[in-house]
C-alpha positions, -999 to +999 in steps of 0.1 A: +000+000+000+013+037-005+010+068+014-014+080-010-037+052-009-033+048+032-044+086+032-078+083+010-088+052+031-079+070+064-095+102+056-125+092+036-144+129+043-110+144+028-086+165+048-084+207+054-055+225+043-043+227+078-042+195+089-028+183+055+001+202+064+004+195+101+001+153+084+026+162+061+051+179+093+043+150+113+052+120+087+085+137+078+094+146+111+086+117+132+088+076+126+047+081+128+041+043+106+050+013+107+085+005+096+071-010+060+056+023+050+086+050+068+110+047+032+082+067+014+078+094+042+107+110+025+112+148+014+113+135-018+081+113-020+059+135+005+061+168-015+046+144-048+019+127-022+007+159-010+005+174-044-015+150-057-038+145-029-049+185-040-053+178-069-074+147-065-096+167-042-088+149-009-069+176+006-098+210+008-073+238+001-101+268-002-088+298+007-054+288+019-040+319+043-018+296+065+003+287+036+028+314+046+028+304+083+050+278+061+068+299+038+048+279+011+029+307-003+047+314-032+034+276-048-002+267-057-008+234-032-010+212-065+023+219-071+056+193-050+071+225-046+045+240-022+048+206+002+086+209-003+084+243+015+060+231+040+085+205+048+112+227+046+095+253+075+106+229+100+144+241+093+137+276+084+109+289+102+122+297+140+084+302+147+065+278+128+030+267+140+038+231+141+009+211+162+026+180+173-005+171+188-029+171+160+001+155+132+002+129+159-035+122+160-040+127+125-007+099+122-026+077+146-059+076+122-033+059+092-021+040+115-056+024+131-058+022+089-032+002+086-041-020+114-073-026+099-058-034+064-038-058+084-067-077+099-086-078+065-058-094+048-053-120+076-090-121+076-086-132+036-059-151+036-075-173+065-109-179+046-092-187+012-073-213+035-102-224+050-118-228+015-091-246+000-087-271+036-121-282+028-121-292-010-117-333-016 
């Protein structure tokens, strides 16, 4: 499964701006998945996740005035180089508004995802075992 997908299935109703980018602060900055799904929580791979969960609609960007709480306001959000900024805040913003708090909720709600992934494919795997014990 990718970020992307993990996202979408987390966040059915979508995501706001804010908490997009507080997601975004909190995968980069702390080991927030499991160990499996950390290699794409990159600043290379986030900025491209982010970008195209815009442009698909599940992150809301509206009217986005926080955006230069980031230094990211010189990007449109469907654009990697706005999310790279966003990441980037962390290093050059003394006073950025990062919410630890609510990146680490919003991180435990892909990971009560993941979990449930987990059970529905050991769920699967344990009926199509079942199935196939029980043929002559």
């Amino acid at each position: 499964m990718t970020i992307t997908e993990l996202i979408k299935k987390a966040f059915p109703e979508g995501l706001e701006y804010d908490d997009a980018a507080q997601l975004c602060l909190a995968l980069y900055s702390v080991r927030a998945l499991p160990n499996e799904l950390m290699p794409q929580c990159t600043k290379e791979n986030l900025p491209v996740v982010f970008a195209e969960l815009v442009s698909a609609g599940t992150v809301r960007v509206g009217k986005v005035t926080t955006a230069a709480s980031y230094g990211a306001n010189f990007h449109d959000p469907r654009d990697k180089g706005h999310w790279v900024e966003v990441i980037a805040a962390i290093f050059k913003i003394r006073d950025v508004q990062i919410d630890w708090k609510r990146g680490e909720a919003l991180a435990a709600r892909l990971r009560a995802q993941c979990r449930s992934e987990e059970q529905m494919t050991i769920a699967n795997t344990a009926s199509h075992g079942t199935l196939a014990s029980s043929r002559p």
